[in-house]
C-alpha positions in Angstrom: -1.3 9.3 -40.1 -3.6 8.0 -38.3 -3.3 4.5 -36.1 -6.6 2.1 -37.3 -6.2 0.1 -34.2 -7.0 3.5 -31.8 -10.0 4.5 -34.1 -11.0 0.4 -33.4 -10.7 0.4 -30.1 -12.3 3.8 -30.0 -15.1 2.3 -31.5 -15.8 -0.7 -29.5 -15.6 1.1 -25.9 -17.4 4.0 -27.0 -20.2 3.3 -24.5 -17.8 2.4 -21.7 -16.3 5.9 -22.6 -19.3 7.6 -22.6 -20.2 6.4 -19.0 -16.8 7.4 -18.0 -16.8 10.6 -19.5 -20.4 11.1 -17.5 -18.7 10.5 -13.6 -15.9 13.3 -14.7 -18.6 15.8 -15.5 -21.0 14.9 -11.9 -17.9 15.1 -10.1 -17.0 18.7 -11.8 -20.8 19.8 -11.7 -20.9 19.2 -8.2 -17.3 20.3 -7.1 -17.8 23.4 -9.0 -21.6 24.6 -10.3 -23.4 23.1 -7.2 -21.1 23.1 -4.6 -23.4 25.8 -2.5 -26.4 24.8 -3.4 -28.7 22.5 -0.9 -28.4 19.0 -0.6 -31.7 17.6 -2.0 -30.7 19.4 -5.2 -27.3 18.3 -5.5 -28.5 14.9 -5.7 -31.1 15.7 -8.3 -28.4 17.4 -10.0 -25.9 14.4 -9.7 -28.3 12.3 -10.3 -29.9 13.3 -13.6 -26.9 13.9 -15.0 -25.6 10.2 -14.4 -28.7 9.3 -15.9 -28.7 11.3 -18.8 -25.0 9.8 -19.5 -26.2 6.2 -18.6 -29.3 6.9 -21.4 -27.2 8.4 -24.2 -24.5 5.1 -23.5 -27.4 3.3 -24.2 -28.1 5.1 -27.4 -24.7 4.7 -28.7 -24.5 0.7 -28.2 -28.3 0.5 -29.2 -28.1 2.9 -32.6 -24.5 2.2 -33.3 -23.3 -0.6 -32.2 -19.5 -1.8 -33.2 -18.7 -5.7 -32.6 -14.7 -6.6 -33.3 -11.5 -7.3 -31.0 -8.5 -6.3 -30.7 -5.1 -8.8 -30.5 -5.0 -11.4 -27.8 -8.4 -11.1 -26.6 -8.1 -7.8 -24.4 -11.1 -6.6 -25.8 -14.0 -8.5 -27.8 -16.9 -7.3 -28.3 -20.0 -9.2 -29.5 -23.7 -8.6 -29.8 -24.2 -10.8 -27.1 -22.0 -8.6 -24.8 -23.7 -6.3 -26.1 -26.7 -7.2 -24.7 -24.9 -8.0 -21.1 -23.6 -3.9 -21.5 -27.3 -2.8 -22.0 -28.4 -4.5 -18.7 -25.6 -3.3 -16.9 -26.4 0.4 -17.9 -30.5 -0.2 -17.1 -29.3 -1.7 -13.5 -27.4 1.3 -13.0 -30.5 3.8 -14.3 -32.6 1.9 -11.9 -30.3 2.2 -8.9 -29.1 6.0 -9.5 -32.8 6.6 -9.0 -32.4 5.1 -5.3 -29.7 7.3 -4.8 -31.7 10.5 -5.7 -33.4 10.6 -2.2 -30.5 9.7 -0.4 -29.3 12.5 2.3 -26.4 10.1 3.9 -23.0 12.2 2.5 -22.4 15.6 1.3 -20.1 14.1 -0.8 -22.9 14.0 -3.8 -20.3 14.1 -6.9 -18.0 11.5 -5.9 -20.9 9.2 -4.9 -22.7 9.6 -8.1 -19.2 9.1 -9.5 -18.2 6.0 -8.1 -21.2 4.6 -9.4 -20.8 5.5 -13.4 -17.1 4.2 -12.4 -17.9 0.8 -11.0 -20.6 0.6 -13.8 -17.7 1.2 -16.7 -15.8 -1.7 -14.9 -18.1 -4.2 -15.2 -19.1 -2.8 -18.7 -15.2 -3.6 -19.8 -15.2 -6.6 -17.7 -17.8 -8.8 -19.8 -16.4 -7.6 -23.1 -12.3 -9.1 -22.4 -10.9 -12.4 -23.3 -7.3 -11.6 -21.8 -6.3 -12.4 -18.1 -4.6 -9.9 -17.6 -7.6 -7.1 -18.8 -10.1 -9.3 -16.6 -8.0 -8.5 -13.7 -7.2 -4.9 -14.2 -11.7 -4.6 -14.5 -12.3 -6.8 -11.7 -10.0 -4.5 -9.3 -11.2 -1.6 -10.7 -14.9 -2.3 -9.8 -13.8 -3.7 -6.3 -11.8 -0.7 -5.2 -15.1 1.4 -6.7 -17.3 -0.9 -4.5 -15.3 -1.1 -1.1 -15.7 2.6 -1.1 -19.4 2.9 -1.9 -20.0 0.0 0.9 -17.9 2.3 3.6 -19.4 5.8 2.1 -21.6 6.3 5.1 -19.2 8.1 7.6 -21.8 8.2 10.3 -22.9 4.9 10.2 -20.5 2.1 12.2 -21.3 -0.6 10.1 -21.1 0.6 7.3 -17.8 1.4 7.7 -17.1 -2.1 9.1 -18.7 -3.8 6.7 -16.3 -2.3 4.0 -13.3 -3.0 5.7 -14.4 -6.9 6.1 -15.3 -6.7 2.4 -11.7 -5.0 1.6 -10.2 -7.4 3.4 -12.0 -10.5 1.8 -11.4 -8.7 -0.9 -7.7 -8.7 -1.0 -7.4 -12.3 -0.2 -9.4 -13.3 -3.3 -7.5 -11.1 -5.3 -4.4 -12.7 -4.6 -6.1 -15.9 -5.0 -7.1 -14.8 -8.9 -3.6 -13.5 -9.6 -1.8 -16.9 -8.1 -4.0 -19.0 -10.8 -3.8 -16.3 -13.6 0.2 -16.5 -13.2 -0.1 -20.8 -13.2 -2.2 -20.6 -16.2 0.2 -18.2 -17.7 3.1 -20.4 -16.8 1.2 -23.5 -18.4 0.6 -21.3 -21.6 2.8 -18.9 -21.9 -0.4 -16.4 -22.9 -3.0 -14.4 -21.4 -5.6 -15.2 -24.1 -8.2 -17.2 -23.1 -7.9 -19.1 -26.7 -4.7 -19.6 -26.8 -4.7 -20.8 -22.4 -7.2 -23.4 -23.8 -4.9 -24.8 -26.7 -2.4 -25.4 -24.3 -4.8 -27.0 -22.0 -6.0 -29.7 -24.2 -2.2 -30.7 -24.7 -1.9 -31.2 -21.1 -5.3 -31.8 -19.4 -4.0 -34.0 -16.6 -1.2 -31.5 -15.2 -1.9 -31.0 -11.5 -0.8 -27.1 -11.4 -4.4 -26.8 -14.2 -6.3 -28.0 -11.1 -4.6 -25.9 -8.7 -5.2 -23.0 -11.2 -8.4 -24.3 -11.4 -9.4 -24.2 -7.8 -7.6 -20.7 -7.4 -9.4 -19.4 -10.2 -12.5 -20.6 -8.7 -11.9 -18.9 -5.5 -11.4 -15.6 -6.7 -14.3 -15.9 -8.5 -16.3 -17.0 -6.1 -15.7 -14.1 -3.8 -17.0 -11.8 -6.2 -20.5 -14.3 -7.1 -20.8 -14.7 -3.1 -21.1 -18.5 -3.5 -20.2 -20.4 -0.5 -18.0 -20.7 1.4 -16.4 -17.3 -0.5 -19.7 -15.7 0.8 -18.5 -14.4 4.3 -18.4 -11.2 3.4 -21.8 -11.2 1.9 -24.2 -10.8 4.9 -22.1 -7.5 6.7 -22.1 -5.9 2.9 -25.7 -6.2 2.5 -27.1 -4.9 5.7 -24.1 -2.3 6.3 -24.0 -0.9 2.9 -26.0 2.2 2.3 -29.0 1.0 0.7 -28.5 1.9 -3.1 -24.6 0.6 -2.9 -25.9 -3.2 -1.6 -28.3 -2.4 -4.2 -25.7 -2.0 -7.1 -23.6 -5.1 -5.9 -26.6 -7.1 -4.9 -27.9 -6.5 -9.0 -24.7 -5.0 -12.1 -21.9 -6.7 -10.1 -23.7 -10.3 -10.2 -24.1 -10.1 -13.5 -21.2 -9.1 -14.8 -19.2 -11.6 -12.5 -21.2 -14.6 -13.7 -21.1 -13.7 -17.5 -17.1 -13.3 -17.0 -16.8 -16.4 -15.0 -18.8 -18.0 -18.0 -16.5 -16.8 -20.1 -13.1 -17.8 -18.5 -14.2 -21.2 -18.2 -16.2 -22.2 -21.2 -13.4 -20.3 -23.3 -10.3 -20.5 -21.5 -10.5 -24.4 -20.3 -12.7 -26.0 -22.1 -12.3 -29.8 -21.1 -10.3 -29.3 -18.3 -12.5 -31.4 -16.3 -14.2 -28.6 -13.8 -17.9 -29.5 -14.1 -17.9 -31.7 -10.8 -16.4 -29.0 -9.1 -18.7 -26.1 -10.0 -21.2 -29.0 -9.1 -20.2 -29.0 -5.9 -19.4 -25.6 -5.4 -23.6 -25.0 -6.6 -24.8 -27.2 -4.1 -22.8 -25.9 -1.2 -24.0 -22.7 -1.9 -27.9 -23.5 -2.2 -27.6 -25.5 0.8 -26.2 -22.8 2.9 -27.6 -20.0 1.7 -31.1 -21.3 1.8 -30.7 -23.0 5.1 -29.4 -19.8 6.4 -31.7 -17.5 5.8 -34.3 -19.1 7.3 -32.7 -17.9 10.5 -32.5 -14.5 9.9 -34.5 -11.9 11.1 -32.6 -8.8 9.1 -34.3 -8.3 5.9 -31.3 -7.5 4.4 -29.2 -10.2 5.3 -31.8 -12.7 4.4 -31.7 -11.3 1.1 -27.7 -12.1 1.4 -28.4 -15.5 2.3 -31.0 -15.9 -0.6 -27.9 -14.2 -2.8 -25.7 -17.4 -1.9 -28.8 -19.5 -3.0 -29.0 -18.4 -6.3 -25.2 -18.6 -6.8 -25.5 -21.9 -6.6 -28.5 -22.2 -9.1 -26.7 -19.9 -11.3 -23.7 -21.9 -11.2 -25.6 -24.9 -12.2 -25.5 -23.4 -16.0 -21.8 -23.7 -15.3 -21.4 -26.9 -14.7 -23.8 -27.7 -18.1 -22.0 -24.9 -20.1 -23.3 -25.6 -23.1 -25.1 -22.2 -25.7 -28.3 -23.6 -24.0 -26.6 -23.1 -20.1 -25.3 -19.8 -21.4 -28.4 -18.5 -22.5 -30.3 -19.7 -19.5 -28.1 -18.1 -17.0 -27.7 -14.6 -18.9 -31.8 -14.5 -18.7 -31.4 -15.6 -14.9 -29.2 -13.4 -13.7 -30.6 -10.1 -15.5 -34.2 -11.0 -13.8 -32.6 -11.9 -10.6 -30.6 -8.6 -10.5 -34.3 -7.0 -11.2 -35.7 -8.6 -8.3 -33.3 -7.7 -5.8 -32.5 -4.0 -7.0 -36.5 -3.8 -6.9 -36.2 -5.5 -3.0 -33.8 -2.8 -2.0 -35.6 0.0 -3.8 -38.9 -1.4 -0.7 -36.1 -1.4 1.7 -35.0 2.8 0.0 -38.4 3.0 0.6 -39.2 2.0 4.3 -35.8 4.2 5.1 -34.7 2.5 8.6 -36.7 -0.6 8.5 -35.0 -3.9 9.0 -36.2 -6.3 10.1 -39.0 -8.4 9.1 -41.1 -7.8 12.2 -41.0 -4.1 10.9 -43.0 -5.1 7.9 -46.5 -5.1 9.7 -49.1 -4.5 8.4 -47.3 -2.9 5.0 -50.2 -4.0 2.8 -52.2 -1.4 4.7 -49.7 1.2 5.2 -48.4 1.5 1.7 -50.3 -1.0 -0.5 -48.2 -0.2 -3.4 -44.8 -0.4 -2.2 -46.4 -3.9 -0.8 -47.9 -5.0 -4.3 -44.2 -4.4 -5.8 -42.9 -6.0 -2.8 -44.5 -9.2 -3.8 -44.0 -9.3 -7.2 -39.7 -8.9 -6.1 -40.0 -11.9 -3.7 -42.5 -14.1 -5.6 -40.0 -13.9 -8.4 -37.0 -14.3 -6.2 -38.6 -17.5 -5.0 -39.1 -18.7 -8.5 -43.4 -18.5 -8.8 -44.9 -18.5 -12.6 -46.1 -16.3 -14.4 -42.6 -14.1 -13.0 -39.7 -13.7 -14.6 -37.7 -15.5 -12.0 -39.4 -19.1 -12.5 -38.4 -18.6 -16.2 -34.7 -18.0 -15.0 -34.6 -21.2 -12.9 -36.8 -22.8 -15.4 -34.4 -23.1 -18.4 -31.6 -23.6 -15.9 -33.0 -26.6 -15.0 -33.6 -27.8 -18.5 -30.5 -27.2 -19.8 -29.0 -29.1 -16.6 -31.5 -32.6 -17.0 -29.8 -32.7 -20.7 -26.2 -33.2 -18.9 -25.9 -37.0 -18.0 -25.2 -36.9 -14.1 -26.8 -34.2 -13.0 -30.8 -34.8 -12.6 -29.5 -34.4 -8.5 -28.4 -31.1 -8.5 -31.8 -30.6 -10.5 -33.7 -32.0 -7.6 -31.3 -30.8 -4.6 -32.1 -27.0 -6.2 -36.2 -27.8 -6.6 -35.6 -29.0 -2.8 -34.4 -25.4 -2.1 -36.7 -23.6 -4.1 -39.3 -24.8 -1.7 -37.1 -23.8 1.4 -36.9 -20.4 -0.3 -40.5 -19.9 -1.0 -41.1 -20.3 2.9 -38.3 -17.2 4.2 -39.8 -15.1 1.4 -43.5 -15.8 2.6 -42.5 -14.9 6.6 -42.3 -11.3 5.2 -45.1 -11.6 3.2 -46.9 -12.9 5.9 -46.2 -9.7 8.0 -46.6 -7.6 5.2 -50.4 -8.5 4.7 -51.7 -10.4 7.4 -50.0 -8.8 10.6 -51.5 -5.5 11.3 -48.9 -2.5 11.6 -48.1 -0.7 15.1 -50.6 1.8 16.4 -47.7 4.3 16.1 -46.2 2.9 13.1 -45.4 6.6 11.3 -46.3 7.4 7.8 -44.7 6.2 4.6 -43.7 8.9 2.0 -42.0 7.5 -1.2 -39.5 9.7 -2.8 -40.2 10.2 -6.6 -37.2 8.6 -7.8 -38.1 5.2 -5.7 -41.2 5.1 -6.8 -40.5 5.1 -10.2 -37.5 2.3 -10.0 -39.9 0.2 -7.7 -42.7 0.2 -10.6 -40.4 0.4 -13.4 -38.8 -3.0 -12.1 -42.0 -4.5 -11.0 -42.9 -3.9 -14.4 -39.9 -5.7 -16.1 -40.4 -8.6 -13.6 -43.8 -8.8 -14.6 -43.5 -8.5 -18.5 -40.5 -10.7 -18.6 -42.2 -13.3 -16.9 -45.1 -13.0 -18.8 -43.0 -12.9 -22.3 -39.8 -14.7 -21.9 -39.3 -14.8 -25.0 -38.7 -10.5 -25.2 -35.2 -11.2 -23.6 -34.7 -15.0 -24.5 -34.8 -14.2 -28.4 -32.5 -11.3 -27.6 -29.7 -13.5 -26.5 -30.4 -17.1 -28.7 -29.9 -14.7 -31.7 -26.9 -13.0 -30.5 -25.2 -16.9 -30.6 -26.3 -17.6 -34.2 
């Protein structure tokens, strides 16, 4: 006979599977059908078929979508996850694209692969209520990210920008585990509901805070939020361009909705709100403060990462269904921006720094139309879709007594931001480019996921309400 709980869980990680099932068959298409053919077309190959997989995961949690759990939280799935799974698989769509004119590795399959693998993490990693599962994800997706940070065997810093984030990595993986084992100890379960019926029996007990802080710490490592952001800075500029992309974008969302989660689930009343408080306007201070100095376009954008941690975190601190849907519209635009920021950067292959900007309005005046729209958003400018994002974070924080100055310290910063995102715009339209500045030739596939995502940033600024409605009605 046949076990209903297999054909259940069958069910609800079908489009997980699905995106699993899709790295095994790049990594045997390119290992075995293509493994003679030229490199340009190996990629192409790869990359369509991660694309086709990503698309028909799509269908299945679009068409047929299952929403249940399974004992002790390890897996729930919810429309509202749901939603969260169908960004995730669009983010990765939109970087795979990025990766199709990439000539950095003969190592296509794997590549490709390590992408649908890291994807499936975070896909499994928004849909768990259990300690235990959320660790298991979150170490899966880190191992797949250290090695797509470190993939580019001929570049030095990209090599030594994976082995700082392994590293950083480790410690705030230890740092998770020592608070998931205190919260176990306090409840004697891995479930998230059942950790927060113990808590509210004991809210005062100092080893909650120190699981608290732990918890905190491991989490912020992955959401780059200072100070867990060291590692931030070397990932983004060492990374090959489409792997910063996919860490920069998926893994922020995913991190942010699970951190969410944990907390508004899992310890409910345990008194963390100042901390997160805290913990938000550390990170907008020194992200935004930080990036002014930067002359690396890509660490700048790792800087401005750290900044809108701390905005983000600010729904947090509120975490109330208002916060909630606030930050999943943030982050989802956000993660549009900055995949769209790294596509310029795919792009203008080589360029760096901002002074190598000049005169892009001339050279290439639609890569520098879509580089405005990424960066206007980023800064938080109406009618785009990232003014929206910090818009109802805001709201959502002024109806929390106590917290109309994190409100004002983040407005403070969105002008600070607004000024390192207008230093490349200003070399992007009003410097003129180098007499011998060489010719810029953009690959299909980064063509089409700059205006695809200039698009999105436009439309879901434009109509909020598209995505907004999308999540409000996946809480009622």
């Amino acid at each position: 006979m046949s076990n209903p709980g297999y054909w259940q869980l069958l069910r609800l990680t079908a489009s997980p599977i699905v995106v699993a099932l899709t790295a095994l068959l790049v990594l045997v298409l390119d290992l075995g059908l293509f493994r003679r053919a030229p490199l340009a077309r190996r990629f192409r190959a790869c990359v369509t078929t991660a694309c086709i997989g990503s698309v028909v995961a799509l269908a299945v949690l679009a068409f047929s979508p299952a929403t249940g759990s399974l004992p002790a939280g390890m897996l729930v799935v919810t429309p509202l996850t749901q939603q969260v799974q169908i960004a995730l698989l669009l983010l990765a769509i939109l970087v795979l694209l990025l990766v199709s004119s990439a000539r950095f590795t003969t190592h296509v399959g794997e590549y490709c692969a390590l992408h649908l693998f890291a994807t499936t993490a975070m896909m499994l990693l928004v849909s768990t209520q259990n300690l235990l599962v959320l660790f298991i994800t979150i170490e899966f997706l880190s191992l797949s990210l250290y090695i797509l940070t470190a993939f580019d065997k001929q570049s030095r810093s990209s090599a030594e920008a994976g082995l700082k984030y392994f590293l950083y990595g480790g410690m705030s993986a230890g740092m998770l585990l020592f608070g998931i084992s205190l919260l176990y100890g306090l409840s004697g379960s891995l479930a998230l509901t059942d950790i927060a019926a113990a808590v509210s029996k004991a809210p005062g007990d100092p080893l909650l805070a120190l699981a608290i802080v732990m918890l905190l710490a491991g989490f912020g490592f992955k959401i780059a939020a200072a100070p867990f952001h060291m590692w931030a800075p070397e990932v983004y500029q060492g990374a090959p361009t489409s792997s910063a992309a996919l860490i920069a974008s998926s893994s922020k969302v995913a991190s942010f909705f699970a951190l969410f989660i944990v907390f508004s689930v899992g310890l409910p009343g345990a008194g963390w709100g100042s901390i997160i408080a805290l913990l938000a306007a550390g990170s907008m201070l020194w992200g935004n403060l930080a990036a002014i100095a930067q002359t690396s376009v890509r660490r700048l954008l790792a800087y401005s990462a750290i900044g809108h941690a701390g905005y983000m975190l600010i729904a947090l601190a509120v975490h109330s269904q208002q916060s909630l849907v606030a930050l999943v519209y943030y982050v989802i635009t956000y993660a549009l921006a900055t995949v769209g920021a790294f596509a310029v950067l795919s792009a203008l292959e080589g360029v760096d720094t901002v002074a190598d900007f000049a005169g892009l309005g001339k050279r290439a005046p639609g890569v520098a139309f879509c580089l405005l729209i990424f960066l206007l958003s980023l800064a938080g400018i109406p009618p785009l879709a990232g003014f929206f994002g910090k818009f109802y974070v805001f709201v959502s924080a002024l109806r929390q007594p106590g917290l109309l100055w994190l409100v004002l310290l983040s407005l403070a910063m969105s002008v600070v931001s607004f000024y390192y995102y207008l230093k490349i715009l200003k070399q992007a339209y009003v410097s003129e480019p180098a007499v011998d500045a060489p010719a810029i030739d953009v690959p299909m596939g980064t063509r089409l996921a700059l205006w695809t995502t200039a698009a999105l940033v436009i439309l879901l600024g434009c109509l909020p309400d598209l995505l907004l409605d999308r999540i409000s009605n996946t809480l009622h």
